[in-house]
C-alpha positions in Angstrom: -111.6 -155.8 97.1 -113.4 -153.0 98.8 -111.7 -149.3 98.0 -111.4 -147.2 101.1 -112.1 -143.8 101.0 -108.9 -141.1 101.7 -110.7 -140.3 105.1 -110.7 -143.4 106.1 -107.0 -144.2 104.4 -106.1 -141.0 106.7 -107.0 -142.2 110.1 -104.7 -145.2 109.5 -102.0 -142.7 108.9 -103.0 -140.6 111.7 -102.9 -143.9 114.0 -99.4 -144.9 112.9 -101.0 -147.8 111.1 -100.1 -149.3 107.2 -102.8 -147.2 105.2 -103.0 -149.2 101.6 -106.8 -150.9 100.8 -104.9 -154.3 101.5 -103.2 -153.2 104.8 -106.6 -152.1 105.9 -108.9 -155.0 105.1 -105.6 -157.3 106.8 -106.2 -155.1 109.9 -109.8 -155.3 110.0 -110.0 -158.9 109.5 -107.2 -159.5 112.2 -109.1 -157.7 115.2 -112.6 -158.2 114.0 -115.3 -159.1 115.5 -115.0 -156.9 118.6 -117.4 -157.7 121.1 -120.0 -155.4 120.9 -119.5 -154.5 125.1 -116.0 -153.3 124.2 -115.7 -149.1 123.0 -113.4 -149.0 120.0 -111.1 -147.2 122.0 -111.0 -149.9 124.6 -109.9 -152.6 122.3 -106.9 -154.2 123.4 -104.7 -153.8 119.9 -104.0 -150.1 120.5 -101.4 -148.4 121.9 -102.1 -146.1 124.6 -101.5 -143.2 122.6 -103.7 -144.5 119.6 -106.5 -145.0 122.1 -106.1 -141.8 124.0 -106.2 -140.2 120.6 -109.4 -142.0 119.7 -111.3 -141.2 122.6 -110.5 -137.9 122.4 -111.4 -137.3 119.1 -114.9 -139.0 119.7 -115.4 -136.6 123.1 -115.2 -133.5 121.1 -117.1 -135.5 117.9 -114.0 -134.0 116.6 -113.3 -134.3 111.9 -111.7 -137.9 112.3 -115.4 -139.2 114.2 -116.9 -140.0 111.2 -113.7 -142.0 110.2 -113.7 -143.9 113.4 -117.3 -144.5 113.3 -116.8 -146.2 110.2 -113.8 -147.9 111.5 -115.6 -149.2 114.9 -118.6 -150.4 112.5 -116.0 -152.0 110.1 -114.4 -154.2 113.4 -117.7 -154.9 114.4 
């Protein structure tokens, strides 16, 4: 099983979201493939608050962008 790194383990925590290596790869097999015409932030598993926080993160190219980078290539 692929080991995530703590970044990436932290932005699950920071979304509210189960943060172990299995919860993760559970996660990213339940809501991938996301169409490629969708922003991650637009996907329609989040919570409004988890998406707000997203988007803003990426407007500012904020410390969690390269986490959700890897997330949004992760889904894709």
């Amino acid at each position: 099983m692929e080991k995530f790194n703590h970044h990436f383990r932290a932005l699950f925590q920071q979304l509210g979201l189960p943060a172990g290596d299995e919860e993760i790869a559970a996660f990213i097999l339940q809501y991938s493939p996301i169409e490629k015409s969708i922003r991650l932030p637009d996907a329609d598993f989040w919570s409004a608050s988890q998406a707000q926080f997203l988007r803003e993160q990426l407007s500012v190219d904020a410390d969690w962008a390269e986490a959700i980078d890897q997330l949004d290539v992760a889904l894709r």
